[in-house]
C-alpha positions in Angstrom: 44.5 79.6 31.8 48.0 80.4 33.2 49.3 79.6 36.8 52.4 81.8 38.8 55.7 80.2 38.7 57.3 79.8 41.7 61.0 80.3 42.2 62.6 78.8 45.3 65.4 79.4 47.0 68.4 77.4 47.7 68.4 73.7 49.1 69.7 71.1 50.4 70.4 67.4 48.9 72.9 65.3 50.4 75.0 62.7 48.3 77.6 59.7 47.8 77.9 57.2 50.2 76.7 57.4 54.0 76.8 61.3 54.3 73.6 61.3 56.5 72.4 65.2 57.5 72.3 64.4 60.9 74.5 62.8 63.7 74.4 59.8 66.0 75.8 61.4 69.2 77.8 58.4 71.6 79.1 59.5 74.6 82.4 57.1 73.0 83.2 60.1 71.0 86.3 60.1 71.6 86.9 56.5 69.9 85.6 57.8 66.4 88.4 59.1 63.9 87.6 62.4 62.8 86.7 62.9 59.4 88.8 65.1 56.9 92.2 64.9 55.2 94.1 62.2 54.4 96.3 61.3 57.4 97.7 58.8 59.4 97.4 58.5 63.1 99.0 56.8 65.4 97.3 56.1 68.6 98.6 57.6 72.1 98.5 54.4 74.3 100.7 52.9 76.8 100.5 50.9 79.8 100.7 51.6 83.5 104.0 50.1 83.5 105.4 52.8 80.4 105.4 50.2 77.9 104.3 51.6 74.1 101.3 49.0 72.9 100.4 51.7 69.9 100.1 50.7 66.6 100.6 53.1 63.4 97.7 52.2 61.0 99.0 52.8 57.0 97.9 52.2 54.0 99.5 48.9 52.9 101.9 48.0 50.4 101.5 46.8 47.3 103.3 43.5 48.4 102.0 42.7 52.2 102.9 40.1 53.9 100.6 37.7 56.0 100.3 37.9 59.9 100.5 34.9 62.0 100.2 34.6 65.9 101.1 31.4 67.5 98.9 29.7 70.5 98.0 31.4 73.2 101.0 31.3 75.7 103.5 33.9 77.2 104.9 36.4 75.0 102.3 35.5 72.4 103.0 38.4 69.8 101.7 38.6 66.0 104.9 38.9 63.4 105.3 38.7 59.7 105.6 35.7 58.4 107.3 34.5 55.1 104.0 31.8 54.5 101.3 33.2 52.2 97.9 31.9 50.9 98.5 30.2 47.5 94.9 28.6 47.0 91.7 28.8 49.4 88.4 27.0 49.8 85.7 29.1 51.5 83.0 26.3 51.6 85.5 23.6 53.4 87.8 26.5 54.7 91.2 24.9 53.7 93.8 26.7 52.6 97.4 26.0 51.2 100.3 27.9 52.7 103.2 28.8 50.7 106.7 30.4 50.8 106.2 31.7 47.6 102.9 34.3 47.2 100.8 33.4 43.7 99.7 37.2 43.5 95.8 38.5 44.6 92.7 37.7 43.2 90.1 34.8 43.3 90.9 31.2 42.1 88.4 28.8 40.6 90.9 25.3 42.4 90.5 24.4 45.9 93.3 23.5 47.9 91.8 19.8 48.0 91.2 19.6 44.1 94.6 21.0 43.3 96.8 19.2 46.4 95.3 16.4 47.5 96.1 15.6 51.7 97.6 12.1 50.7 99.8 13.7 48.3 103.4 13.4 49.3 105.5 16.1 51.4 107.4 18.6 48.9 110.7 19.4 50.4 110.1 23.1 48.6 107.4 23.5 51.3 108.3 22.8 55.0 105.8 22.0 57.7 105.4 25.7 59.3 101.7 25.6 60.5 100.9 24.2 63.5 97.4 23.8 65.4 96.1 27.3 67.0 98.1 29.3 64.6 95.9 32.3 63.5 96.9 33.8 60.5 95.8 37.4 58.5 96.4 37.4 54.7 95.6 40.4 51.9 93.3 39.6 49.5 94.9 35.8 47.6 93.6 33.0 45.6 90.7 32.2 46.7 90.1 34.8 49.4 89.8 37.8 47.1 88.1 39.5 50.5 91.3 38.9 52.5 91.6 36.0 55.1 91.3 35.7 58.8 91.4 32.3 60.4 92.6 29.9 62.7 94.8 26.6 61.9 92.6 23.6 63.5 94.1 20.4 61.8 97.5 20.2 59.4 96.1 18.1 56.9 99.4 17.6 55.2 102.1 18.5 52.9 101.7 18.9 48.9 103.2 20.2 45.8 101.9 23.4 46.0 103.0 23.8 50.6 101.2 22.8 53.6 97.4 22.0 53.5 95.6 22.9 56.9 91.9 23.0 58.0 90.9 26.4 59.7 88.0 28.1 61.4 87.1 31.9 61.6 89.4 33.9 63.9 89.1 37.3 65.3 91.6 40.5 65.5 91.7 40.2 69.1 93.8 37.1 68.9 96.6 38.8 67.3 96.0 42.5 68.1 96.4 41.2 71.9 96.4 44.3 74.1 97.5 46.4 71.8 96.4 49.8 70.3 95.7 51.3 67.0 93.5 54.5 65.4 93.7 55.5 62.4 92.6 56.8 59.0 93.7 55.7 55.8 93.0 56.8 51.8 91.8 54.6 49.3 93.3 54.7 46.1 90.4 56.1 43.6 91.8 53.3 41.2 91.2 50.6 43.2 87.4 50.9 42.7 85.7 48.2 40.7 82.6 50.0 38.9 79.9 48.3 37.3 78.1 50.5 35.3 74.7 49.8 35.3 73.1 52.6 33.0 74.9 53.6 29.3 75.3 57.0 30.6 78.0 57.0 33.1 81.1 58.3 33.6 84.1 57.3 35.8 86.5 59.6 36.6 89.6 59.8 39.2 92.9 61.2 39.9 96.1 59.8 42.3 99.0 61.4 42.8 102.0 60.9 40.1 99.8 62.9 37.7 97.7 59.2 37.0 93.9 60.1 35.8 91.5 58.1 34.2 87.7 59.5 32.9 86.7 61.7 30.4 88.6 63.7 28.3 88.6 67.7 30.1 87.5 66.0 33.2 89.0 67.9 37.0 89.2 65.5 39.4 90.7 66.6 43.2 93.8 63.9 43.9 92.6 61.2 45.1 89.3 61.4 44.4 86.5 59.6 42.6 83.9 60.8 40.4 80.5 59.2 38.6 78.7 61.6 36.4 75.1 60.0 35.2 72.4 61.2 33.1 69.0 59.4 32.7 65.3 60.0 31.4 62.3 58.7 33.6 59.2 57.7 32.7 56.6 60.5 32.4 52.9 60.5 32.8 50.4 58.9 30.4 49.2 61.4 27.7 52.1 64.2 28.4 52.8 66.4 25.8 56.3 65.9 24.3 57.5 69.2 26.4 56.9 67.4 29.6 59.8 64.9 28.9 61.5 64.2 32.5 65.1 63.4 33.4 67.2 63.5 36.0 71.5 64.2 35.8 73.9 65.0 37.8 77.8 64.0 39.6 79.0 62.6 42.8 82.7 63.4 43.8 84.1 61.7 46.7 87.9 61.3 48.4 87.1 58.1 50.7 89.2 57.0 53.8 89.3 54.0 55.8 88.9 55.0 59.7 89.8 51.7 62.0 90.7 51.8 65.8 91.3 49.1 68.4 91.6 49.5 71.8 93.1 45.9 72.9 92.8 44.0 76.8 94.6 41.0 75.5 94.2 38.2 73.3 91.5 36.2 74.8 89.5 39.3 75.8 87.0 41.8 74.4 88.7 45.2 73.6 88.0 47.7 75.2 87.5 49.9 72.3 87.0 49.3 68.3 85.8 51.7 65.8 84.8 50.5 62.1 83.9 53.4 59.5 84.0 55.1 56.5 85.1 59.2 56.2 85.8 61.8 53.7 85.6 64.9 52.1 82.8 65.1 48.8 80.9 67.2 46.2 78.0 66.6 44.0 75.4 68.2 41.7 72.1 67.4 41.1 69.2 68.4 37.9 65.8 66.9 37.4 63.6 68.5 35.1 60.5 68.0 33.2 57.1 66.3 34.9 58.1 63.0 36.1 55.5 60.1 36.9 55.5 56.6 39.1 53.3 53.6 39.7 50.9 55.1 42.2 52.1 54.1 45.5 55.3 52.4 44.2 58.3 54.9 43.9 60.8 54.4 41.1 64.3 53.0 41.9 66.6 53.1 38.9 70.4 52.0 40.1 73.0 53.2 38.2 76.0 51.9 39.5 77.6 49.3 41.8 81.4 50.0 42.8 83.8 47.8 45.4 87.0 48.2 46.9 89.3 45.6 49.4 91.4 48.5 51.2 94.1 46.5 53.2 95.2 48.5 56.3 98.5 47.7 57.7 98.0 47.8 61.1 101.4 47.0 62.9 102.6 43.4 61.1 98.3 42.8 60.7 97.2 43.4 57.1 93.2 44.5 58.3 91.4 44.0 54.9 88.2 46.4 54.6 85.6 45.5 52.7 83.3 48.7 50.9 80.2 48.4 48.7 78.4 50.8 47.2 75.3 50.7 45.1 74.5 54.4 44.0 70.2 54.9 42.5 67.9 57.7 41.9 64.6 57.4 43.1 61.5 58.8 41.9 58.0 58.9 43.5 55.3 61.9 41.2 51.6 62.1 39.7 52.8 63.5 36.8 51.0 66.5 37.0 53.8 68.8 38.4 56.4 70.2 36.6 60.1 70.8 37.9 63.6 72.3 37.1 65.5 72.0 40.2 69.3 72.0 40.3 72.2 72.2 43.1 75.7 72.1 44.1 76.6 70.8 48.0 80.0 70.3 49.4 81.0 69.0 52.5 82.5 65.7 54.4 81.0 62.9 55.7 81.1 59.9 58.3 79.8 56.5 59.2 80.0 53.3 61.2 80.1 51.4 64.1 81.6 51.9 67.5 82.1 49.9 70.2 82.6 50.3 73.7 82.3 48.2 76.6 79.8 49.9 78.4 76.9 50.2 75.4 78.6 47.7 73.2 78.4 48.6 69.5 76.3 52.1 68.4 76.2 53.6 64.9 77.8 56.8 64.0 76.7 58.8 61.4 77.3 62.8 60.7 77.6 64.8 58.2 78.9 68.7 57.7 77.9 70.2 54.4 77.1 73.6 52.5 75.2 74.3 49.0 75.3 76.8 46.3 72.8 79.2 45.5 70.3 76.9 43.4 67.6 77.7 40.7 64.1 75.9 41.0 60.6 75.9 39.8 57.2 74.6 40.5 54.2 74.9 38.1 50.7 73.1 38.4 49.1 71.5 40.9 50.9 68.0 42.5 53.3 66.1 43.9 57.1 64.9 43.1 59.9 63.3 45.4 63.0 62.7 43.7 66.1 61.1 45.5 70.0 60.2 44.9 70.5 57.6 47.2 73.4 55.4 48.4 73.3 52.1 49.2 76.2 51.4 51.1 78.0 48.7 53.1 81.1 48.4 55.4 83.1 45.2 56.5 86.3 43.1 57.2 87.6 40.2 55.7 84.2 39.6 53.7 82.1 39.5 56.8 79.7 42.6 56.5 79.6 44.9 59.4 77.6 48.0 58.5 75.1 48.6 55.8 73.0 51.9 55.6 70.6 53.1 52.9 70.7 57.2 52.4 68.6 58.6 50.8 68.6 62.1 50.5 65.4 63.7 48.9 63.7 67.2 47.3 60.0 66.8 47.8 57.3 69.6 45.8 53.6 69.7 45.9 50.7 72.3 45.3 47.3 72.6 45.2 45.1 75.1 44.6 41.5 75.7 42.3 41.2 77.2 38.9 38.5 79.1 38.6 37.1 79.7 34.9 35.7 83.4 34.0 32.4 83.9 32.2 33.3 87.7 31.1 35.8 86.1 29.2 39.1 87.7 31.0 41.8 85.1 32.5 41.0 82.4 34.5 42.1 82.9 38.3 44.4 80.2 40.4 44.7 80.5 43.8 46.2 77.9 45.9 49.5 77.1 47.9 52.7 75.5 47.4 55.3 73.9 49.0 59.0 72.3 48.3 61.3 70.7 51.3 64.3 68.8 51.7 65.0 66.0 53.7 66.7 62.2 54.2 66.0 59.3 54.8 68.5 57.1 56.2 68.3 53.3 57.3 70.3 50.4 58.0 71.6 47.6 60.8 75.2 46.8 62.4 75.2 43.3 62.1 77.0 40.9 64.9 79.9 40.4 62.1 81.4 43.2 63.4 82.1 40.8 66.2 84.9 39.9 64.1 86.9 42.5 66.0 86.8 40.1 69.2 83.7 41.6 70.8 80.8 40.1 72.0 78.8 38.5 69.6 75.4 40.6 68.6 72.7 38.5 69.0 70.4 39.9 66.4 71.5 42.9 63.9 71.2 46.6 65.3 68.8 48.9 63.8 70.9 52.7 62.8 67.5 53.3 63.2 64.5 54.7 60.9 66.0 58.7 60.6 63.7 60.4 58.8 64.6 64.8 58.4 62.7 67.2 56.6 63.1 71.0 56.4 60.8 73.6 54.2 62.8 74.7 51.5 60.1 78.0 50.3 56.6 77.9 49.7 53.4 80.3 49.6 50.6 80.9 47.4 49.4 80.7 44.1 47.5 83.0 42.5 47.0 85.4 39.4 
């Protein structure tokens, strides 16, 4: 018995991060960055009476000072300021402010177990807080997600500055009425991976000829790379031959896109745009005759990566929040056979937008092109494989967007064998079939209200976007 191969032409699989085939169309358009190269904007904005209100939007410095604004009153105006987070409490939300900065990262003390608010005044820390005083920090003890707040109560002065007791704040209360639009890099080496299978690789470039991965490894500046091989179960009873895996590299250059469109400090912007953008590459194998619980596709993660961007947006230090959890996912009888392999290339983008006529809407789009690609089908059956992204998108530690991508490849055939009594070959006859397609998933979620908008009442579906596209088919026979 012997059944036609079937070669297919090429196909499409999208990748890394939110790069969705499709696109959200708003008819705020104009408020979206536009994907692409690394670049800073600076917003055209000014007022009726001639008065600039734009903001540049950079990436910030290594060393970036906090942000406070004082109560609401004339001429209210947010400015550096020399004070700086040196301990914070997220579950009483008290913090410590400092003249002196103890560098970035989490720390296990609390401003009440390390200064107590009888403690005496230190005459190294003078009493510069005061009630209403909202204040933007970079990522600092105990706010390794950045801090936005508002001073509600000094408690007091102690050895290591002024203790106070705050509540969440939002960007409108020291953005005021101004405007900003932007998009911003992030530094490749600022990513925090978590590898979750043995078989990955990390790779990345910056500028000043700094790379890290393996050795021979290209990597595009500023870019980030995973490369990931890994076997998946096959069915019951295969023969050794049928062994099934599935391999292949992401390669993205991520940027930071932010806008604010600002009506003052005690009112909703009229504008405000949250989102993620780049350029990317990948490559994608599986091969061999895969198999799944029936009706229960297989998720295998492979890693988890983070970053805490911090835009400098005017004297605000905007701290972005980005998680990714990248999986392959597998859904097959076992019956079917594959060898499938691609290379894409394109750019990507994906958010929220807000405007106050619709409020907030998702965006999502994606541009991309492929390689020629080799594939085969053999047997009768059924196989979905997918590279997927898990993604999420926030400020200050408050999540904002999350989306689940999942681009797919998806084979089946069918067909009869019929047996011959004269003893020549047996016959097959039957069809086939392979497409592409994503899925893509996810909510805005009223922390994005963070921004100074309206709250959302209950998260916002992206919505259920489901795309598929024949890829080649026809019949078997022989």
């Amino acid at each position: 018995m012997r059944h036609r191969r079937a070669l297919l032409p090429a196909f499409a699989v999208t990748s890394l991060f939110l790069a969705a085939a499709c696109s959200s169309a708003s008819p705020q358009a104009e408020e979206q960055p536009a994907a692409g190269h690394a670049r800073q904007i600076q917003a055209d904005a000014r007022t009726t009476d001639g008065t600039d209100h734009s903001l540049a939007v950079a990436a910030a410095p290594k060393t970036t000072a906090t942000a406070t604004a004082s109560p609401a009153g004339p001429g209210r105006q947010a400015h550096k300021s020399p004070l700086a987070i040196s301990a914070y409490d997220s579950h009483t939300r008290r913090a410590v402010l400092s003249d002196k900065p103890k560098g970035k990262g989490s720390s296990s003390g609390s401003p009440s177990s390390s200064a107590g608010a009888s403690a005496t005044a230190s005459p190294s820390a003078p009493h510069r807080a005061a009630v209403g005083d909202v204040i933007a920090s970079a990522p600092a003890p105990g706010a390794p997600h950045g801090l936005l707040a508002k001073v509600t109560k000094v408690v007091g002065e102690t050895d290591g500055g002024t203790e106070v007791q705050t509540e969440p704040a939002t960007l409108n209360a020291l953005l005021g009425d101004d405007t900003a639009k932007g998009a911003v890099p992030v530094d490749p080496s600022s990513f925090a991976v978590d590898k979750l299978l043995p078989d990955v690789k990390v790779s990345w470039s910056k500028a000043g000829d700094v790379h890290a991965g393996p050795k021979g490894a290209t990597v595009p500046l500023g870019s980030l790379r995973l490369d990931v091989s890994a076997s998946v179960p096959t069915a019951e009873g295969a023969p050794a031959s049928a062994t099934a895996s599935v391999n292949g590299f992401v390669q993205v250059a991520p940027q930071v896109d932010f806008s604010y469109g600002g009506a003052g400090t005690d009112a909703p912007p009229g504008s405000a745009y949250l989102g993620v953008s780049g350029d990317w590459s990948s490559g994608w194998a599986v091969r061999g005759r895969a198999a799944a619980a029936t009706g229960t596709p297989l998720r295998i993660p492979f890693a988890k990566l983070h970053a805490d961007p911090v835009l400098q947006v005017g004297p605000v230090p905007v701290v972005v929040n980005l998680d990714l959890t990248c999986y392959f996912q597998i859904s097959a009888d076992g019956r079917v056979t594959v060898d499938v392999e691609q290379s894409l290339k394109g750019d990507f983008k994906a958010g929220g937008t807000f405007g106050l006529a619709r409020g907030w809407t998702p965006v999502s789009s994606s541009n991309m092109t492929s390689t020629p690609v080799r594939a085969s089908l053999t047997t009768a059956g059924s196989v979905k494989t997918s590279l997927g992204a898990e993604a999420t998108v926030g400020l200050y530690g408050a999540v904002g967007v999350t989306a689940d991508l999942a681009p797919y490849l998806r084979g089946e055939a069918s067909g009869t064998v019929t047996a011959a009594t004269d003893g020549s070959a047996p016959k097959a006859e039957g069809t086939w079939g392979v497409y592409g397609g994503v899925d893509l998933s996810g909510t805005l979620r009223l922390q994005l209200s963070i921004f100074g908008t309206p709250v959302i009442q209950r998260s916002i579906p992206l919505g259920s976007l489901h795309r598929e596209w024949k890829l080649a088919g026809g019949s078997l026979s022989s």
